[in-house]
Every structure is written in structure tokens, then in C-alpha cells.
C-alpha positions in Angstrom: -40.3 40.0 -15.8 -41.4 39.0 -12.3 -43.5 40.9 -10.2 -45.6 40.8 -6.9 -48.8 42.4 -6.7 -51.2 43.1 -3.7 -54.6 44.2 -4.6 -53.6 47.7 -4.6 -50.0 48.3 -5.4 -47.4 46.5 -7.1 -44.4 45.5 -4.4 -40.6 45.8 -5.4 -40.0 42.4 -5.7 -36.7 41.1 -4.1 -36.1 37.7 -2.6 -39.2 35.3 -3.5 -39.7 32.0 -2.8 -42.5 29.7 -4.1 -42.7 26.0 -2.9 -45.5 23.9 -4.4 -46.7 20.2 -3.5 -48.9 17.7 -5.6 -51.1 17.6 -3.6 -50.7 19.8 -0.9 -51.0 23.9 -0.2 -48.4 26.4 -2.1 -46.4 28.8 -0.1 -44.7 31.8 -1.3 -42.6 33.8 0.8 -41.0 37.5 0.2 -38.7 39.7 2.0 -39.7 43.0 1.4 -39.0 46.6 2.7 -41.0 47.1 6.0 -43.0 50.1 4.4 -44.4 47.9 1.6 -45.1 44.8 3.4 -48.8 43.5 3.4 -50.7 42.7 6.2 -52.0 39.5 7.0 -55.4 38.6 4.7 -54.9 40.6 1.8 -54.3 39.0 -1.1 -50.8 38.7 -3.1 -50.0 37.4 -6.6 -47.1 36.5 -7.9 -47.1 37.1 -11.9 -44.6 36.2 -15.0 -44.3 38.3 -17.5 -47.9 38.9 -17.3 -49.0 35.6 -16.1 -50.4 34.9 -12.6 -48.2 31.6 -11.3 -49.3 32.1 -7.5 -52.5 33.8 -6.0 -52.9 33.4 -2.7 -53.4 35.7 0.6 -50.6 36.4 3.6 -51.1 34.4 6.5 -47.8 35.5 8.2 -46.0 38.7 8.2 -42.7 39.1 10.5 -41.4 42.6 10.9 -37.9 43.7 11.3 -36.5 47.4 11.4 -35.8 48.2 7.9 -37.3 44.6 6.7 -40.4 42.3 6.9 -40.4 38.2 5.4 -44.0 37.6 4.3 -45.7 34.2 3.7 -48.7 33.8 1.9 -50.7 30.4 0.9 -52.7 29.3 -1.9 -56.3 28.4 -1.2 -55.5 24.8 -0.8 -54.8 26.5 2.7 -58.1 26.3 3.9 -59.1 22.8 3.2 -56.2 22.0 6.6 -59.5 23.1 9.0 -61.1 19.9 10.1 -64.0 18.8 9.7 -66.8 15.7 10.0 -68.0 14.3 6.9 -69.8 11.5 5.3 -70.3 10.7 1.7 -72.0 7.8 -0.2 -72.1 7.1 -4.0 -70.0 9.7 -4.8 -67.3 10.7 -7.4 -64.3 12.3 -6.1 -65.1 15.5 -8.5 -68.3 15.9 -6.5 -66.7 15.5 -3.3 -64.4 18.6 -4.8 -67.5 20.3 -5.7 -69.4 19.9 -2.5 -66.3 20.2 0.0 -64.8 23.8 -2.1 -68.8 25.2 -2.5 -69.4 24.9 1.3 -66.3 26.8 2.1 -66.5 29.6 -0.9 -63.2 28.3 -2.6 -63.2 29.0 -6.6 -63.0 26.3 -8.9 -61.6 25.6 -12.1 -61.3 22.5 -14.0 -63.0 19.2 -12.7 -62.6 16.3 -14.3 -63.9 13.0 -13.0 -63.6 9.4 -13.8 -67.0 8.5 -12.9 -66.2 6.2 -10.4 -68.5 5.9 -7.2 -66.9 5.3 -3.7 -69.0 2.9 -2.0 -69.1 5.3 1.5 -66.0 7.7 2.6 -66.3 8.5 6.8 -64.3 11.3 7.6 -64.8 12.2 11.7 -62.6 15.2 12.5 -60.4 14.9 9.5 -58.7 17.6 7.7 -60.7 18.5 4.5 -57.6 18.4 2.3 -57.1 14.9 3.9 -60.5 13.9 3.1 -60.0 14.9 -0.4 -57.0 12.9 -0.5 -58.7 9.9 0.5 -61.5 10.0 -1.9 -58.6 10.7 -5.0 -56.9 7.6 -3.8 -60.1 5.4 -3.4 -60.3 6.5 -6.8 -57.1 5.8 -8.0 -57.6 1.7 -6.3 -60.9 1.7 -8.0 -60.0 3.0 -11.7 -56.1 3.1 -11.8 -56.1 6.6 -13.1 -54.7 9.0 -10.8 -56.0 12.9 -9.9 -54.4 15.9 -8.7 -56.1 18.1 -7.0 -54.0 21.9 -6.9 -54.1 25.5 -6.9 -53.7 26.8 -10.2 -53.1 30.4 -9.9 -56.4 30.7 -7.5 -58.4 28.3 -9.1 -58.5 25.0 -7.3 -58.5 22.6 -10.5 -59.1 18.4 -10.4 -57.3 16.9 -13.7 -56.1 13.4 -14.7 -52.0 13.3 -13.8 -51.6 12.3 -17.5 -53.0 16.2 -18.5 -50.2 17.8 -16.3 -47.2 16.1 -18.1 -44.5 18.6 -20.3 -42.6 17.3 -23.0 -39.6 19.5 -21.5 -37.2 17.2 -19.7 -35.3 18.9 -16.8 -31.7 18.4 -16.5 -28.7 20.3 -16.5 -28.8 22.0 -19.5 -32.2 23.6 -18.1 -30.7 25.0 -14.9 -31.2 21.8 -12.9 -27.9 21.9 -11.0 -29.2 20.2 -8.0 -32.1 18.4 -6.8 -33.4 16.3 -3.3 -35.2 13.6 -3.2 -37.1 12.3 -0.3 -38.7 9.0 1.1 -41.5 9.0 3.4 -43.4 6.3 5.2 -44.8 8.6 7.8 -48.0 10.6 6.0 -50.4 8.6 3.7 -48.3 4.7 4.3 -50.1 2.5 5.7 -49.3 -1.5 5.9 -52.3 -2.9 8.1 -55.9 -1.6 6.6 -59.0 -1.9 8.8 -62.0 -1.4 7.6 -65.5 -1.6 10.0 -69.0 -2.1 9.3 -71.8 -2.6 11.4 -74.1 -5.3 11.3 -77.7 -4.0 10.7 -79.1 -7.1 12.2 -77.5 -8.3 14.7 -75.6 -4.7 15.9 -72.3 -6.1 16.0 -69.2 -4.6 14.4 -67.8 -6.8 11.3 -63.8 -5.9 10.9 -62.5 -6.8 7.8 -58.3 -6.5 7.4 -55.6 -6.5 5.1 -52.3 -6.2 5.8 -48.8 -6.6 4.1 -46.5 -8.5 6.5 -43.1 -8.1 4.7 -43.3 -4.1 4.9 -44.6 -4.6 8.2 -41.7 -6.5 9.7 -39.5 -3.7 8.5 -41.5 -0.7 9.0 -43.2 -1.9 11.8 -47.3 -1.2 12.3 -48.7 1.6 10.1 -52.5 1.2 10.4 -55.1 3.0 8.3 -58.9 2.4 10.3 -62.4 3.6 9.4 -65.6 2.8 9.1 -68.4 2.6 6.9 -72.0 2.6 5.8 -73.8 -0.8 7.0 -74.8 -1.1 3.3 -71.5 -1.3 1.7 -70.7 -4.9 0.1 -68.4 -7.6 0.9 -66.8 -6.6 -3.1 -66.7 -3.1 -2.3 -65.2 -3.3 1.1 -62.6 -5.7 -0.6 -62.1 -3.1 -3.6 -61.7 -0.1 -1.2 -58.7 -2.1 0.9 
């Protein structure tokens, strides 16, 4: 049995919708009777025969007469804000750590690899992107990859290999259709530059990398930052 809770009443549950990313904020949206709708800020909770699958709070609720379509997001939501941050010598679980404690977010599992990032320079950078970076870094560094998601309102950090089923999904377990998409726009880049300044002599040291062959198809997809004067020649080259 499905069901949709708010933290007071549990609402007749028609149409749902719940959309989920790897990395990204969970949406779910209802259409409900106008009378029962939720406002925006309470919390709702979408449960399966007993167990919560999406716990999140209503960010948008659109009334009609005898109707009202409600979308609520999980609290990967409020790592979009933006913010300025700097980090040296840190694992990407304490980035987590620090970046979900400083905003009151709940947290489940974190597991690191132990690697340190050299320095990560975020200026005016959405916090989810931040975190994104710092998983990727990670990923150049170690080779193991992290996913960072919203389990059920816990924000959780696990190794991709921990998240795999042994179900297979085809046809003959309701997959009748499926889309796949290819993206070069978010989180593609061809042409890295990295920037370091010179303690001694104040200049600006660019180091680049850059892939030619994607480059003459895609066209320019740059990926700039900069950061901490004492980061290494191997560590710059590791990073890129």
C-alpha cells in the first residue's frame, strides 16, 4: 500500500509522481483534492507499505477549484543556495559533514575513501555543486566513485558499488519503456584551467589541459578555478 503523509494527517493519495537523480534533488509531486492539499513548508512523506521512500517538504502548491498539484523536494534542495567556500586537506565525507552541519541538514551514512583534495575554491557556487566537485576530485584521485543522495530524509555518502541490486530491470519487471539521454552541457568540460598564484613573485601560474578531438566537435567547454598558492605541481596535475 502507498500512502502520503503530512505531519498531521494522512492524504488520499491519487496521482503521485517521484523523480530521483544520482546526484541531484528528488521531487515528488501529487494532485490532491484542494481541501487536503498542504501548504508550502510542511513536510510530506511518501511511504510503502510502511516504508518511508521520499521525505521531503512542499515547495510549491498550485490551487485549482476542486484540485491542487503539489511538489515537494528532498533536502538535497537546499544545498542549490550558493555559497563561497574554501577547503584544504580535506576528504569529500568531511566536506559533507561540514557543508550539511552548517545548514542543519540530517545525515546518515558517510563513508569516505580517505583521500585528501589538495585545495577546492568554490566562489559563489551552488553547495550541491561544490559537493559535486569534491566527489569527482575524489573519484580522479582514487577511482572509486560516491553518491551523495537523499535517502528517505537522510542525506547518506556511500561507495556506488554499495548501491547496486542484483534485480535486473527488463520487461518482465514492468520496464515497458525507458529514455536515455546525452548531455555535454552540465559537468563536461574539454579545456581545464587551473590558477595558482605565485607567493614570490605575485604572478598568476596557469596550468591547462585540454582534449582537442572533443573540442573540435563540441566546441570550447572550459572548467576554471583557482587554488591555494601551496598546492604542488603533482597535485595540480592529479586534480586536472
Amino acid at each position: 500500500m502507498i500512502t502520503l503523509h503530512t505531519p498531521s494527517a494522512v492524504l488520499p493519495c491519487g496521482e503521485v509522481r517521484w523523480e530521483t537523480k544520482l546526484t541531484g534533488a528528488g521531487t515528488l509531486t501529487a494532485l490532491l483534492p484542494a481541501e487536503t492539499a498542504p501548504e508550502p513548508g510542511l513536510s510530506l512523506r511518501l511511504q510503502q507499505d510502511g516504508e518511508t521512500i521520499f521525505d521531503g517538504f512542499v515547495f510549491t502548491s498550485e490551487r485549482q477549484r476542486d484540485s491542487c498539484l503539489v511538489t515537494a523536494c528532498d533536502r538535497l534542495r537546499y544545498l542549490l543556495y550558493r555559497d563561497t567556500k574554501v577547503f584544504s586537506g580535506k576528504t569529500a565525507g568531511e566536506i559533507v559533514r561540514e557543508i550539511c552541519g552548517e545548514r542543519g541538514l540530517p545525515l546518515g551514512q558517510v563513508r569516505d575513501t580517505g583521500v585528501r583534495l589538495p585545495s577546492l575554491i568554490a566562489d559563489n557556487r551552488p553547495l550541491l555543486d561544490i559537493i559535486r566537485t569534491a566527489l569527482e576530485q575524489t573519484r580522479i584521485l582514487s577511482g572509486e566513485r560516491l553518491c551523495f543522495y537523499d535517502s528517505g530524509g537522510a542525506l547518506q555518502l556511500l561507495p556506488e558499488t554499495e548501491l547496486r541490486l542484483s534485480q535486473s530491470l527488463t520487461g518482465s519487471t514492468l520496464i515497458s519503456a525507458y529514455a536515455f539521454q546525452e548531455d555535454i552541457g552540465s559537468d563536461t568540460f574539454n579545456r581545464i584551467q587551473l590558477v595558482r598564484k605565485n607567493r614570490r613573485t605575485g604572478r598568476r601560474e596557469v596550468f591547462v589541459r585540454e582534449d582537442r578531438a572533443s573540442m573540435a566537435r563540441w566546441g570550447v567547454l572550459q572548467y576554471c578555478a583557482q587554488v591555494t598558492q601551496n598546492t604542488t605541481d603533482g597535485e595540480i596535475a592529479a586534480m586536472m
